[in-house]
N, C-alpha and C positions, 0 to 999 in steps of 0.2 A: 136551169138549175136542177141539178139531183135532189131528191124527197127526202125529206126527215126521215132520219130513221129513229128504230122504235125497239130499244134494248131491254130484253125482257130478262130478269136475273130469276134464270128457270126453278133453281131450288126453294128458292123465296116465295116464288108464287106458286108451286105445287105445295108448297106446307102453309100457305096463307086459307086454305081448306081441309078439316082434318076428316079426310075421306077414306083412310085407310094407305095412305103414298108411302108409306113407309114397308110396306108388305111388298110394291112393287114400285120403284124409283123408275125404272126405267121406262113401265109403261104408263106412270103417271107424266111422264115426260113429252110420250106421245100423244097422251093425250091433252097435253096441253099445246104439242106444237098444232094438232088437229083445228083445236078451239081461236088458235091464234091465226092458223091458214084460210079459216071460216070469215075473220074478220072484213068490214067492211073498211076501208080508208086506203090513202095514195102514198103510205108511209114502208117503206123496206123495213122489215117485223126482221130483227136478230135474235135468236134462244139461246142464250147462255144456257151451258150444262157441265156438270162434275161430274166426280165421283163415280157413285153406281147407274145415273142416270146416262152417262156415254153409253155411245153406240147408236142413240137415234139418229135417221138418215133425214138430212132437209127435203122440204114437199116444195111443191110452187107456193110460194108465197112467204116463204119461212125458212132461213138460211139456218143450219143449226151449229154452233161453234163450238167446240167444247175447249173446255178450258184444263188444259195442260198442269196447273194447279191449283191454287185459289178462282174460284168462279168470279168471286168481287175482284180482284186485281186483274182477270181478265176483262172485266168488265169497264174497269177503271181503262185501260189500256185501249179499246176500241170507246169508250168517249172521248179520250184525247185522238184521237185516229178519226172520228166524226166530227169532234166539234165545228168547222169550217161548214159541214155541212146543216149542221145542227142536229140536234140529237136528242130524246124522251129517254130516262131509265126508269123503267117499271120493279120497285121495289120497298120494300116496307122496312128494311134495314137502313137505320139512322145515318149508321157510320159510312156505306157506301151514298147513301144518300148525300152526306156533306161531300166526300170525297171526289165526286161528279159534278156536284154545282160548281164546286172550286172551277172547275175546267171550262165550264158554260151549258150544261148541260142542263136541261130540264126534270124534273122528278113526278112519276107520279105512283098510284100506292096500284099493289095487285088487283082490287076490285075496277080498273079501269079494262081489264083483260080481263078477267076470271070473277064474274058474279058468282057473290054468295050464294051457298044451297040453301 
């Protein structure tokens, strides 16, 4: 059986720390596919990405997707595409939150990826 995978809704959790990401989206992007390519587990880690933060290129261990419009509705969109396999979204927004369980998907909030400073 193929690994859970592990959908991380990238704008959410680069602004789930206010480190200055707004100065540079793109390379808080990278730096967060870094911290996620670091991780330890047997889970396929996906990066959702928008906006200013496209352009980052996936490493081993971190596929990077971007998303062609809305980040949550691409998101929404590969958890119905996982669900079979099962599926984690890493996000602290309510509304994609329900939006994913609806499907079968699991939720958990950005400190599960990205400790507090």
């Amino acid at each position: 059986m193929a690994a859970r995978v592990l959908l991380v809704d990238g704008a959410n959790v680069v602004g789930s720390v206010p480190d200055g990401w707004w100065r540079d989206r793109r390379g808080a992007a990278e730096r967060l596919r870094d911290l996620l390519a670091a991780r330890e587990g047997d889970e396929e880690v996906v990066l959702v990405l928008e906006g200013a933060a496209r352009g980052v290129r996936s490493v081993p261990g971190v596929r990077v997707d971007e998303a062609p419009g809305s980040g949550d509705d691409r998101i929404v969109e590969l958890a119905a595409a996982y669900a079979e396999r099962g599926c984690t979204v890493v996000t602290a927004d309510r509304e994609l939150r329900e939006r994913v369980r609806a499907l079968g998907a699991d939720c958990a909030g950005p400190r599960t990826v990205r400790p507090a400073p």
